[in-house]
KEKOL-733442 format. One record per residue (C-alpha): x, y, z; residue in three letters. Coordinates in steps of 0.05 Angstrom, whole numbers, plus 5000, padded with zeros to 4 digits. Layout:
! KEKOL-733442
XYZALA
...
This chain:
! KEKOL-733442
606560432109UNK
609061062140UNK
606061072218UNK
608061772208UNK
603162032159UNK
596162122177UNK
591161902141UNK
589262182072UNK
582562472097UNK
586462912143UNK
589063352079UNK
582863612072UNK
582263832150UNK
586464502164UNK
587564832223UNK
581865272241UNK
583166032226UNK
579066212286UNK
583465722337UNK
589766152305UNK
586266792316UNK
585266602387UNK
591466392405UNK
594167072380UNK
589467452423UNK
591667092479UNK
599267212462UNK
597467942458UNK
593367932527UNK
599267562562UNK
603768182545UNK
598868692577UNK
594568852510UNK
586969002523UNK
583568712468UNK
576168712444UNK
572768052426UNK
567968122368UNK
570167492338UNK
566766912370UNK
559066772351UNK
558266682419UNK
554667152464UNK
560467452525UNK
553567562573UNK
551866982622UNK
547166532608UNK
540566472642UNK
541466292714UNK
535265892725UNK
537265452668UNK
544665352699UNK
541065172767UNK
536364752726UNK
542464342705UNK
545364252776UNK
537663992798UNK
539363472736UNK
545563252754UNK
544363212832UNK
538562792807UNK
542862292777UNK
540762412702UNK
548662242692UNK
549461592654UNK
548461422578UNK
542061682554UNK
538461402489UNK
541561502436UNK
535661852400UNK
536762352449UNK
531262552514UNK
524362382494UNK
521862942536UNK
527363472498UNK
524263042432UNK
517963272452UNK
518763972467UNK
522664002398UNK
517363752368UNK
511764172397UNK
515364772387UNK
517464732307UNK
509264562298UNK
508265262333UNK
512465702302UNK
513465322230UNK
506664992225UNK
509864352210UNK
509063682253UNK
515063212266UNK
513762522310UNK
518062542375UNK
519461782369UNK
521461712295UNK
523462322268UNK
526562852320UNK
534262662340UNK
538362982398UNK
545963132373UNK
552163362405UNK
551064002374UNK
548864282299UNK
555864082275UNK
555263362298UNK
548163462272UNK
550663562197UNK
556663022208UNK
551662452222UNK
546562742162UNK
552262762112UNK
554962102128UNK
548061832126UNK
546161992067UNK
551062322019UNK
555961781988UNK
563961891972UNK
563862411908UNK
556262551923UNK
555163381909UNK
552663831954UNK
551264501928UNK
552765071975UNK
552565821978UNK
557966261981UNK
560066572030UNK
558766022076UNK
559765772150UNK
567365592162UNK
566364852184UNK
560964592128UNK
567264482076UNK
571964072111UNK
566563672141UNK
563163602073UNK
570363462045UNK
571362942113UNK
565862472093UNK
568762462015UNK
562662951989UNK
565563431940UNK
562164221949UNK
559864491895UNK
560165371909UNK
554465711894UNK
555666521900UNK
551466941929UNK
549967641898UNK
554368121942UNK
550468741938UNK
544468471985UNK
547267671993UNK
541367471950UNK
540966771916UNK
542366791835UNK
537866201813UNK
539966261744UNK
547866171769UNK
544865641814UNK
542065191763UNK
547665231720UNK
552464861790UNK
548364231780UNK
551263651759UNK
549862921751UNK
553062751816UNK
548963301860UNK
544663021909UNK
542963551960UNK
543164271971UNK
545864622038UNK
541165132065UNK
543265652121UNK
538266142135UNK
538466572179UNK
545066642145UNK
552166542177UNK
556566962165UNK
551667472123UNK
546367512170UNK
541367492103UNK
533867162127UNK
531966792058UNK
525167062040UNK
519066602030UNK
519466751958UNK
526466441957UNK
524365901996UNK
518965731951UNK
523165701888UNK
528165271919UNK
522864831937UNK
521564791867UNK
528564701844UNK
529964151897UNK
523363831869UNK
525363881801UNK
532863591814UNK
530063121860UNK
535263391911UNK
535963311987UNK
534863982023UNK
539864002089UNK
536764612125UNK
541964932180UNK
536765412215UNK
541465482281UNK
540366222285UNK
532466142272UNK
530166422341UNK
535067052324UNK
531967422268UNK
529068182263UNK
524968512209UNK
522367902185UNK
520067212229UNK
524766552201UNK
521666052156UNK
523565412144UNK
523965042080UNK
521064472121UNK
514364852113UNK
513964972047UNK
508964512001UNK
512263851981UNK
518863952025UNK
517563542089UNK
518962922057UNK
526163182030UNK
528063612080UNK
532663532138UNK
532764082189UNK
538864222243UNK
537564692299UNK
541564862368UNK
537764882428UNK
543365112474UNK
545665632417UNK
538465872433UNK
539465842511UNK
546866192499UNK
550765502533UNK
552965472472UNK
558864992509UNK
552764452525UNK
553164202453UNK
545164022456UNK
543564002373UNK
537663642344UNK
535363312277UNK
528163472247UNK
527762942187UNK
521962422157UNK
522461802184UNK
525861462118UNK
531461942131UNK
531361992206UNK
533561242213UNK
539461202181UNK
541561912214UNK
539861632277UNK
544661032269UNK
549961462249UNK
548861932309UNK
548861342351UNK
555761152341UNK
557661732382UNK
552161662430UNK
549662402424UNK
548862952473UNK
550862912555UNK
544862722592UNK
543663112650UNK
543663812595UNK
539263412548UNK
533463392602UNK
535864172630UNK
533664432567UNK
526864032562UNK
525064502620UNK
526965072585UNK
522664972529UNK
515865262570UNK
521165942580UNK
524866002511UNK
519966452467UNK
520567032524UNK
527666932532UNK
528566952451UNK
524367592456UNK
528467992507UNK
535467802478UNK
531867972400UNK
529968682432UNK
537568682456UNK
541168572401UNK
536969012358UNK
540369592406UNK
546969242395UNK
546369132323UNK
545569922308UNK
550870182359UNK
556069692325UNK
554069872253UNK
554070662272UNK
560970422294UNK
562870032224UNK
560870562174UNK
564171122212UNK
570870742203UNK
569270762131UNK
565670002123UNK
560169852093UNK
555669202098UNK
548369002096UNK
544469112158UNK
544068332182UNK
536168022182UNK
538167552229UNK
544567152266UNK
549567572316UNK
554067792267UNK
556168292213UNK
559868132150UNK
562968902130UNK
566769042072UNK
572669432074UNK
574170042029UNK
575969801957UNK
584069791951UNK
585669932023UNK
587569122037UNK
589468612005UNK
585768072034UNK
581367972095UNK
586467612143UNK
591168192132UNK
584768652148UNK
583768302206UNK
591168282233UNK
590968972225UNK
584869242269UNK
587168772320UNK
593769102321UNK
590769852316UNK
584769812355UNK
585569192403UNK
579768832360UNK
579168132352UNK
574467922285UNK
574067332243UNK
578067412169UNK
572667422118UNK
577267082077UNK
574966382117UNK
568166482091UNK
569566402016UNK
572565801966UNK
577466311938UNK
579666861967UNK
575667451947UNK
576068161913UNK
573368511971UNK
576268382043UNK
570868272090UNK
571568212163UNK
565667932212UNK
563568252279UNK
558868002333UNK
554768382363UNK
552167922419UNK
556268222468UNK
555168682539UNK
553569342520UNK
559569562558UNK
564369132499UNK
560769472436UNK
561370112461UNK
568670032481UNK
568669762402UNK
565870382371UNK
570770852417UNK
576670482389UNK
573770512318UNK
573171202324UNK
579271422329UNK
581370952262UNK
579271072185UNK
581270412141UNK
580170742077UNK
């Protein structure tokens, strides 16, 4: 044995792009560079004071030591009540909602739940950076599923042709990250159907469901038949912007919610004293959702007036923080090099498109976020402005 080598698991666990990125940024800032974060999914405005003095109440209260590891049966609650108001579908606080450190610890304990070593998970392409090597971390193997580039559609004739014997579940992420695409109700309803007819596990990722625009989010949750094989992840303090707070939760059937719950358990799930923080929130959260939703709209079309003068072009995002924008055909090579050169040019830090996809792609994409002050996207369109990439 070499004490050297790390375990075998570990090759399939790389670096994050977006830890690289950052570092560079702050090599650049240390030398006297101003630079322009549109990277991070993140919102750069605070987050709501009353909540942040909520938490201090919490913690002066003593709400400090190991919780249950099911998570706050009051944040259960309010979880509960609000996904039967705004998806029409009715979860049990005590067996199946589950408080996680986050959506990403979320997914962790539902893969290692109930996917197997070798199991198949389909997923669409492009696709949130961190579902494949977690996938790949529990031993699942992804199986890519593209989505149609002109308007990030789902091909269902491309999907059914990705299953295989060994596919058990299907990976669902809508609103969309990194596309910002809102699946429509008609999509929904045929992957009901497909799940149904495959007999497949739907793992619904609805994170950015508060944040969508032209058209309210649906879950596959509430579709006819889907309850039962449906497992939903949201982020409550995505939703409050303390992103930091890692406060996730779990929306499964009981017969699924119980072994997720003992996997969740091993790491005993989110802090305490933020668990009960956000409970309060809950009577607050639609009218907060509202006014950052009329916000971002604003921020949404200043940025993209920004991106298409500079000679991108992308689809108008339904939903999430972020735009995925294509660069003109032939002008790079590959996203990363894309991205290394607005940040050099323009002082603007984005996210590679290139960590979005199973093989690099044709087109180099880069991703902005538009959850920023007012003050950052408009210093972002002034720098764009003076730069054509094509």
């Amino acid at each position: 044995m070499n004490n050297k080598k790390p375990a075998r698991r570990m090759d399939n666990v790389q670096a994050s792009k977006m830890s690289r990125l950052l570092g560079e940024a702050k090599r650049l800032k240390a030398q006297g560079a101003e630079i322009i974060d549109l990277a991070l999914g993140t919102p750069d405005y605070a987050a709501p004071s009353w909540l942040l003095s909520v938490a201090q109440e919490k913690i002066a209260a003593g709400f400090n030591g190991y919780g249950d590891s099911k998570g706050s049966i009051r944040l259960r609650h309010a979880i509960s009540c609000n996904f039967q108001q705004t998806q029409g579908v009715s979860y049990e606080p005590e067996n199946e909602v589950t408080i996680t450190s986050g959506a990403s610890s979320a997914l962790s304990a539902v893969v290692h739940a109930l996917l197997n070593p070798r199991d198949g998970v389909l997923v669409f392409e492009p696709y949130y950076e961190n579902f494949i090597p977690l996938l790949r971390f529990a031993g699942v193997t992804p199986q890519f599923v593209s989505l149609d580039p002109v308007d990030w559609s789902i091909d269902f004739a491309k999907l059914e042709k990705r299953v295989r014997p060994n596919t058990r579940a299907i990976l669902i992420n809508s609103p969309h990250n990194p596309t910002g695409r809102v699946f429509t109700p008609v999509e929904l309803q045929v992957l009901a159907a497909f799940c149904q007819k495959h007999d497949l596990i739907a793992i619904s990722d609805e994170a950015y469901g508060p944040f969508t625009y032209e058209q309210p989010h649906l879950s596959i949750a509430a579709v006819e038949g889907m309850k039962d094989r449906t497992v939903v992840l949201t982020s409550v303090s995505k939703t409050l912007n303390v992103a930091g707070w890692r406060v996730g939760s779990v929306l499964a059937p009981a017969h699924l919610s119980d072994p997720i719950r003992r996997a969740n358990g091993i790491t005993m799930g989110a802090p305490t004293p933020l668990q009960e923080a956000c409970a309060d929130a809950f009577p607050y959260i639609e009218a907060f959702c509202q006014e950052q939703r009329r916000s971002h709209q604003v921020l949404r079309a200043e940025l993209g007036e920004a991106l298409a003068s500079a000679g991108m072009s992308f689809q108008l995002p339904q939903g999430t923080f972020s735009v995925l924008a294509a660069l003109p055909a032939g002008s790079f090579a590959d996203g990363d090099s894309a991205q290394a050169e607005l940040l050099r040019r323009a002082g603007i830090l984005t996210v590679s498109g290139d960590s979005f996809f199973n093989k690099k792609p044709s087109t180099a994409y880069l991703r902005f976020s538009f959850a920023r002050s007012p003050e950052t996207i408009r210093a972002a369109a002034r720098q764009l402005s003076n730069i054509k990439l094509g």
